[in-house]
C-alpha positions as CSV (number, residue, x, y, z in Angstrom):
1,X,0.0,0.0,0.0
2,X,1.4,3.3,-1.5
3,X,2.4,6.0,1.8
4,X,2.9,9.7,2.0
5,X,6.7,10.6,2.3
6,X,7.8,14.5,2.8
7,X,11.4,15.2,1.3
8,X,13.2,18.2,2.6
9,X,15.9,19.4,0.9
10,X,18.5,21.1,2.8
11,X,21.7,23.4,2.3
12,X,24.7,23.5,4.1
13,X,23.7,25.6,7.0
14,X,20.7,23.4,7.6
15,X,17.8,25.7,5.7
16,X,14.9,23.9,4.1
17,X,15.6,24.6,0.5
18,X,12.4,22.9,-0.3
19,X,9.6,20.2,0.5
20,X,7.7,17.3,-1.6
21,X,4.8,15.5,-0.1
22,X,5.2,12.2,-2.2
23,X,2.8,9.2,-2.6
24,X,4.6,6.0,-2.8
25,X,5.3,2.5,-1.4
26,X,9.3,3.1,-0.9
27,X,10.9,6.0,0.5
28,X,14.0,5.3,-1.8
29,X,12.0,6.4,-4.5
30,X,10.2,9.3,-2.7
31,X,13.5,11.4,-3.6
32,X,13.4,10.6,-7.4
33,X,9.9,11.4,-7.5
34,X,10.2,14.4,-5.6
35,X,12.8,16.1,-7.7
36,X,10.7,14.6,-11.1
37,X,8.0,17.0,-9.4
38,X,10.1,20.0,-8.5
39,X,11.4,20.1,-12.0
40,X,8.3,19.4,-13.9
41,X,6.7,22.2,-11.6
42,X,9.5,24.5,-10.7
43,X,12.2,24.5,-13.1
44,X,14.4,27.1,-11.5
45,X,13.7,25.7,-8.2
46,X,14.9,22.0,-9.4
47,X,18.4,23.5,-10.6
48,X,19.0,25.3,-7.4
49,X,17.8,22.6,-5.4
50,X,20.2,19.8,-7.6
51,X,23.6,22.3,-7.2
52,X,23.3,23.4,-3.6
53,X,21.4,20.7,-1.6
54,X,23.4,19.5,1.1
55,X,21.1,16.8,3.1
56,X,17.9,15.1,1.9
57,X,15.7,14.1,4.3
58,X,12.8,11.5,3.9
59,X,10.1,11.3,6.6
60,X,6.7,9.8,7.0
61,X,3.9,12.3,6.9
């Protein structure tokens, strides 16, 4: 049964750069999927996020 993930992105000093809610059934995937999402809906956001996120953090929402 598919769950809802949240991916935050995170720089270097610890800021939230961005978060995905993501439906899926693996959290490995709930990172691909999240940045498929940012850069379908955001493209800026999706090139800033890829070149300066430090952390990636996948949680259960």
């Amino acid at each position: 049964m598919a769950q809802n993930w949240l991916v935050n992105f995170s720089d270097k000093d610890g800021n939230k750069m961005a978060v995905v809610q993501v439906n899926c059934y693996q959290a490995p995937r709930a990172v691909s999927i999240a940045m498929g999402m940012l850069k379908k809906r955001d493209p800026e956001k999706h090139e800033l996020v890829l070149s300066q996120s430090f952390s990636i953090l996948v949680e259960d929402a």
